[in-house]
C-alpha positions in Angstrom: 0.0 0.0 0.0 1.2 3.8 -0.8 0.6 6.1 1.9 0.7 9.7 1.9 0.4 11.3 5.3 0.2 15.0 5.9 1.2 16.9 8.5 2.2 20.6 9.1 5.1 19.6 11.6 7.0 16.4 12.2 9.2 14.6 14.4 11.3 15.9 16.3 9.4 19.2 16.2 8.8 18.8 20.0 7.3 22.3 20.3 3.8 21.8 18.6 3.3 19.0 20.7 2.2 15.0 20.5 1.2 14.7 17.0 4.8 14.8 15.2 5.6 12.3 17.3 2.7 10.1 16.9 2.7 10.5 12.9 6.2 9.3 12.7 5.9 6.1 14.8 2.6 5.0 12.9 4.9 5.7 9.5 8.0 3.4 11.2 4.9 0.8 12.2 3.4 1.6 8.4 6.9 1.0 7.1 7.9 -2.6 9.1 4.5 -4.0 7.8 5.9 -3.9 4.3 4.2 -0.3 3.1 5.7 2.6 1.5 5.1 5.7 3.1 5.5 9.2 2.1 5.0 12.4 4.7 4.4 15.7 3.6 4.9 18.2 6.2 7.0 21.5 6.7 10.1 22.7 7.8 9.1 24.4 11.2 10.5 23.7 14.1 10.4 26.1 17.0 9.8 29.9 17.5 12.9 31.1 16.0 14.4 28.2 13.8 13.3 26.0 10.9 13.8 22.2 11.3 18.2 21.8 11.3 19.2 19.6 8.1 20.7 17.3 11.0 17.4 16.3 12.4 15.1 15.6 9.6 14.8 12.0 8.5 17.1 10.8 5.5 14.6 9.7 2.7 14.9 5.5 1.4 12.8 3.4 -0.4 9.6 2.8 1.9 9.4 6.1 4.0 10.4 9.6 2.4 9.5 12.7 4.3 9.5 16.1 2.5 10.0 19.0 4.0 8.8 21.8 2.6 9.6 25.6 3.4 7.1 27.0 5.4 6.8 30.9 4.5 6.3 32.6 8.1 7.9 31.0 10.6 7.1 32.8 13.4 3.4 33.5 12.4 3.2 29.6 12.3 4.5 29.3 15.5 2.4 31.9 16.9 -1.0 31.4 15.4 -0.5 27.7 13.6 -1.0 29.3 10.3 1.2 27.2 7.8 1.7 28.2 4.5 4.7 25.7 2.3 3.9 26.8 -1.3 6.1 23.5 -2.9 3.7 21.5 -1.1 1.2 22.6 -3.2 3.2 22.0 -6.6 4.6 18.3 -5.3 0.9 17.0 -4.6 0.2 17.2 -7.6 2.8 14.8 -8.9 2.3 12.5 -5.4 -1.9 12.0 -4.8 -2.3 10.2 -8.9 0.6 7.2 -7.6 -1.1 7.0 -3.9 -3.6 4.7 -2.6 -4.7 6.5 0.5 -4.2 10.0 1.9 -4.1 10.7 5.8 -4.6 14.2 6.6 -3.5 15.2 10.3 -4.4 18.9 11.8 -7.0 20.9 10.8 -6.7 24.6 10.5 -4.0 24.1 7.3 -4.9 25.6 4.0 -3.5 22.3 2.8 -5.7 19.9 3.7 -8.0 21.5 1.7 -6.2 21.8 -1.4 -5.1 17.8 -1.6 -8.9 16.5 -0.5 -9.9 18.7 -3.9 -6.7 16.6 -5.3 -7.9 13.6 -3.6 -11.6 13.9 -4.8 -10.3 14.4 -8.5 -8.0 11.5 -8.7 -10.4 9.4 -7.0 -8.4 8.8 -4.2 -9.5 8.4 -0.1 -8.3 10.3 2.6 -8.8 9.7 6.2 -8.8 12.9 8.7 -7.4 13.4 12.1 -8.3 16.8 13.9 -6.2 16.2 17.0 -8.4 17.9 19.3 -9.3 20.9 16.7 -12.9 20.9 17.3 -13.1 20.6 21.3 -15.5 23.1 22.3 -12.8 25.2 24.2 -10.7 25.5 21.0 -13.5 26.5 19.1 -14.6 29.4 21.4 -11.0 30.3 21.3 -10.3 30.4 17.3 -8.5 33.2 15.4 -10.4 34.9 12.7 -8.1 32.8 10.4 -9.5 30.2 11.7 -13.2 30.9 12.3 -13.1 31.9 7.9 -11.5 28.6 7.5 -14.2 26.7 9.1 -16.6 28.3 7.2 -15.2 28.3 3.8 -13.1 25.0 3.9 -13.5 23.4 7.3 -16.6 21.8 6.9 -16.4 20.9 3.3 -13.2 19.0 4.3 -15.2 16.8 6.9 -17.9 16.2 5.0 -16.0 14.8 1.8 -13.6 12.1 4.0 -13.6 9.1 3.7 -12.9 8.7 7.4 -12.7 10.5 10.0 -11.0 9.2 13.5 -11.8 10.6 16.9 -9.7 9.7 19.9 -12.3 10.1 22.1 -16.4 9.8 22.7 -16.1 13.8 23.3 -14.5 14.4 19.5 -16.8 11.6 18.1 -20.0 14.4 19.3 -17.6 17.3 17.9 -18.1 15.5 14.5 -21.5 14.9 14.6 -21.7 18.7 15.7 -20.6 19.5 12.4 -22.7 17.2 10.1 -20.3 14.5 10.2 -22.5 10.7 9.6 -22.1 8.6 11.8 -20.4 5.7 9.8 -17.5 8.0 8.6 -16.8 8.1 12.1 -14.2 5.4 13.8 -13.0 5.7 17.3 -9.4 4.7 18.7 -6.6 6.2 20.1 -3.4 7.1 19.8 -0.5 4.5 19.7 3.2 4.6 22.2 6.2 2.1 22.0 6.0 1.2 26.1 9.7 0.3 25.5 10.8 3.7 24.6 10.1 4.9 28.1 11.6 2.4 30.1 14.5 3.7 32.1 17.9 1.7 33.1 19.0 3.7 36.5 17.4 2.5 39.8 14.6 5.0 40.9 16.8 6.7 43.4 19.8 7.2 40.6 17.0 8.6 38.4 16.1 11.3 41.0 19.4 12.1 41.8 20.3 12.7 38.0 17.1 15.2 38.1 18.7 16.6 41.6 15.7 15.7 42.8 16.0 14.6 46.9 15.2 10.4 47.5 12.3 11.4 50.1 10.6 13.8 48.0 7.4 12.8 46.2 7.5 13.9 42.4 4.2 15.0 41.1 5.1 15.5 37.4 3.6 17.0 34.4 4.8 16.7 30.6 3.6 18.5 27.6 3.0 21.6 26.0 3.3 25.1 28.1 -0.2 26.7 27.6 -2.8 27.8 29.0 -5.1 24.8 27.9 -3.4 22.4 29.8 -4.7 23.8 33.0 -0.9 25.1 34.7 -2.6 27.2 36.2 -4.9 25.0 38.3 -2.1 22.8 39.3 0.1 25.8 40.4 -3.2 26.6 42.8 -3.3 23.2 43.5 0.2 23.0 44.7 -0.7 26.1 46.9 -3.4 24.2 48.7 -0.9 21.4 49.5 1.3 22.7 52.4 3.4 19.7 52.4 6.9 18.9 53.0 9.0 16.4 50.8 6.5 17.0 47.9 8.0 18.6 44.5 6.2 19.3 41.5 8.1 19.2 37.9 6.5 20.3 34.9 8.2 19.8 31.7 7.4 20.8 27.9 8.6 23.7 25.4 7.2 26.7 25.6 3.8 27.3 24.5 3.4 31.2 24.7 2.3 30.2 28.4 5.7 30.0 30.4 6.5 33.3 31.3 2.7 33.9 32.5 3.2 30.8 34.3 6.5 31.8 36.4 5.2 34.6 37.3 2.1 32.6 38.8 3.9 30.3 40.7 6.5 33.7 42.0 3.2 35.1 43.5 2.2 32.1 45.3 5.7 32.1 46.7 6.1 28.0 45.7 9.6 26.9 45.6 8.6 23.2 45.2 7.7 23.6 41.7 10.1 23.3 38.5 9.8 24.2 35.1 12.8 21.8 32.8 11.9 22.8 30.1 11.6 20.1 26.7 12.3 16.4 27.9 12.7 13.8 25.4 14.5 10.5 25.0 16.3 9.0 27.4 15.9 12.2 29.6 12.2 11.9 29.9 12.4 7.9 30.3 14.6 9.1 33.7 12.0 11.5 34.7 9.5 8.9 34.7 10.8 7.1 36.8 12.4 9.4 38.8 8.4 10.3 39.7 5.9 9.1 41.6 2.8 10.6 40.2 1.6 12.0 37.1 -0.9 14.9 36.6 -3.0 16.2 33.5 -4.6 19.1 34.5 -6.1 20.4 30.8 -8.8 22.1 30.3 -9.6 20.5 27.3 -7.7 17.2 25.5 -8.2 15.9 22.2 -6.0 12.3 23.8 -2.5 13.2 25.3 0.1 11.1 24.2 2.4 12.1 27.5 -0.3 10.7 29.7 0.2 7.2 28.0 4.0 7.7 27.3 3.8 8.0 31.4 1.0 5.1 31.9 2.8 2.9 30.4 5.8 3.0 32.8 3.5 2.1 35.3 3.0 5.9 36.7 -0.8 6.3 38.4 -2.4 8.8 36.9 -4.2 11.8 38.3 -5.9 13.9 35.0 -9.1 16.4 34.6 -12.5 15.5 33.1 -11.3 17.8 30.2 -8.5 15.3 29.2 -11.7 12.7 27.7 -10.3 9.5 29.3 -12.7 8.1 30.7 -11.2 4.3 30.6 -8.7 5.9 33.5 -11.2 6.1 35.8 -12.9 3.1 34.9 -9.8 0.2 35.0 -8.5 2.4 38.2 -5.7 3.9 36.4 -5.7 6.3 38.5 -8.0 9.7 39.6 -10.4 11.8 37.3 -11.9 15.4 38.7 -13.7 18.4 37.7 -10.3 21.0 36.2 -11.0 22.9 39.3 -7.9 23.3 41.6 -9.5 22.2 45.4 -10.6 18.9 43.3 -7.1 18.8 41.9 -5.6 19.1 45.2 -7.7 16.7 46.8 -7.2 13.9 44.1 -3.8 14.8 44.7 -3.5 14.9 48.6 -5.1 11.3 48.4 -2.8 9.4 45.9 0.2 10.9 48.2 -1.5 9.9 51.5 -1.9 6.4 50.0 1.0 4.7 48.5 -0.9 1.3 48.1 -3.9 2.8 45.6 -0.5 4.3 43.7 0.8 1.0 43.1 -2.5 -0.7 42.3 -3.4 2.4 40.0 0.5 2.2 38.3 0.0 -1.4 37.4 -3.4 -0.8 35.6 -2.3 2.1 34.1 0.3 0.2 33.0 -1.7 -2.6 31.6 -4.4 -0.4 29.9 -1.7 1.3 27.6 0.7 -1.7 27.2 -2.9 -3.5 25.8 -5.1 -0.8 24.5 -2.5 2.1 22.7 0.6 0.0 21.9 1.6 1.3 18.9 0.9 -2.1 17.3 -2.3 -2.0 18.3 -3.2 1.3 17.0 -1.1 0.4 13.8 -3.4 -2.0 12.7 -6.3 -0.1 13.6 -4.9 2.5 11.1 -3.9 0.0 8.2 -7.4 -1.4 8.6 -9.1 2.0 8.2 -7.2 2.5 5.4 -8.4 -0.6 3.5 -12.1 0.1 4.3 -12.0 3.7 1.8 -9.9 1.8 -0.9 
């Protein structure tokens, strides 16, 4: 099978978050199980540079990935307004020799341009929003964005072959906007549990974080903004008034960081640290360095940092806005209101009790390792694909 997937940032563009990551492990799944894949995406990277030559992925026979020159750099990391004109010159050579087409954001002038390809060579493409259309991004667009919905947006959902939703709370954002019900399919994303595991003991992993061996390490990872809900854990952390308890939050810079410093200098909390990006074997170390793991978002479309941390075996404490409901249901972990006394309190009892951590680690543990292996997923994906050709 030829696939083409589309995406307007790729690995390891860790500042836009989970989905660079997530497109190129289902292309290194795509490509083991005998397929040829090509990605289409562009050259940004962060707020002031373009993705370095010595990062992007070499091209060979079965995965090429193209990186095309994005225009405004800094508007695209701003706003997330891409605009790679040689994309739109190269699809027309790619789309005639592909079998399917697996567009991933939303908001791209793109997308739009190759499902008009798609629909004139006859070919299918599948559409991943990532989240797009969750109410609290919606209330939230840019103009841009709101004139893009209007004029492209919903033409674009309406004409796919598929469309997948990570969660019950995207599948009703669909149906919101006209989609039918059996273009809808419903899984998650995919992580390689191995990737995460760490070598060094759990006390060498806190002392390479300088982090002391009696301290409990309440951690978050994943994009700096406001939409993760910072800001309720940093009020959280001021209702704890507890010793030997240290919060880490780690993640690139979202437009949310300085706001957030200065948040945590008013409460006066010394017990909370911002790192920065973790990736690799650094953020394998943090996991297991920690002792719980917190999503405090406002609105999730399906976080791949809270299984990269389930799947070490990490109990889980996340926000109703984060739309994982199986959490709460194999006793992964905790699941409250994004409010910070509830926060707090979900917190305050997973430290109190180091029993329902261990019992919440293992399921966590066992829900990702069966339910969002990357295999699993994988041939979710290959399977949707076969269904539009």
């Amino acid at each position: 099978m030829k696939i083409l997937q589309v995406v307007p940032y790729f690995y390891p563009a860790w500042s836009y978050g989970g989905p660079a990551k997530l497109v190129y492990d289902t292309c290194l799944y795509f490509e083991r199980e005998g397929h040829q894949v090509t990605v289409f995406t562009s050259d940004a990277y962060d707020q002031e540079s373009r993705m370095p030559r010595r990062l992007r992925i070499p091209k060979r026979d079965s995965l090429r990935i193209f990186y095309f020159r994005n225009i405004f750099n800094k508007l695209t990391y701003t706003y997330n307004i891409y605009c790679a004109p040689g994309l739109f010159l190269r699809t027309l050579w790619e789309i005639p020799q592909t079998d399917v087409i697996h567009l991933h954001d939303f908001y791209t002038p793109h997308n739009v341009w190759i499902a008009l390809l798609a629909q004139i060579f006859s070919k299918p493409y599948i559409l991943s929003v990532h989240g797009c259309l969750e109410t609290q991004r919606i209330a939230q667009r840019s103009l841009f964005k709101k004139v893009f919905l209007r004029f492209g947006g919903k033409w674009l959902l309406h004409h796919a072959s598929k469309v997948v939703a990570t969660s019950q709370n995207e599948v009703s954002a669909y149906q919101e906007y006209g989609v039918k019900d059996d273009a809808i399919v419903l899984f998650g994303h995919g992580v390689n549990p191995v990737e995460f595991q760490s070598n060094l003991t759990k006390a060498a992993a806190k002392k390479s974080w300088k982090l002391r061996p009696d301290e409990t390490i309440i951690t978050f990872l994943g994009r700096i903004h406001k939409i993760k809900g910072l800001d309720l854990l940093v009020e959280a952390a001021d209702l704890l008034h507890l010793d030997k308890l240290k919060f880490v939050i780690a993640g690139s810079d979202d437009g949310y960081a300085t706001e957030l410093r200065e948040l945590i200098r008013q409460k006066g909390l010394i017990n909370i640290n911002l790192i920065g990006t973790c990736y690799g074997k650094k953020k394998a170390d943090l996991f297991k360095a920690s002792d719980i793991f917190v999503y405090p978002s406002y609105s999730e479309g399906f976080s791949l940092g809270i299984l990269e941390a389930g799947s070490t075996g990490l109990p889980l404490v996340l926000t109703t806005g984060c739309h994982f409901d199986e959490v709460g249901k194999t006793k992964s972990g905790l699941i409250v209101k994004p409010e910070p006394k509830a926060l707090a309190k979900a917190l305050q009892k997973m430290i109190d009790d180091p029993k329902l951590r261990k019992i919440a680690g293992a399921n966590a543990k066992r829900l990702i390792q069966e339910n969002y292996s990357m295999d699993s997923i994988g041939r979710l994906l290959l399977n949707t694909y076969r269904l539009t050709m």
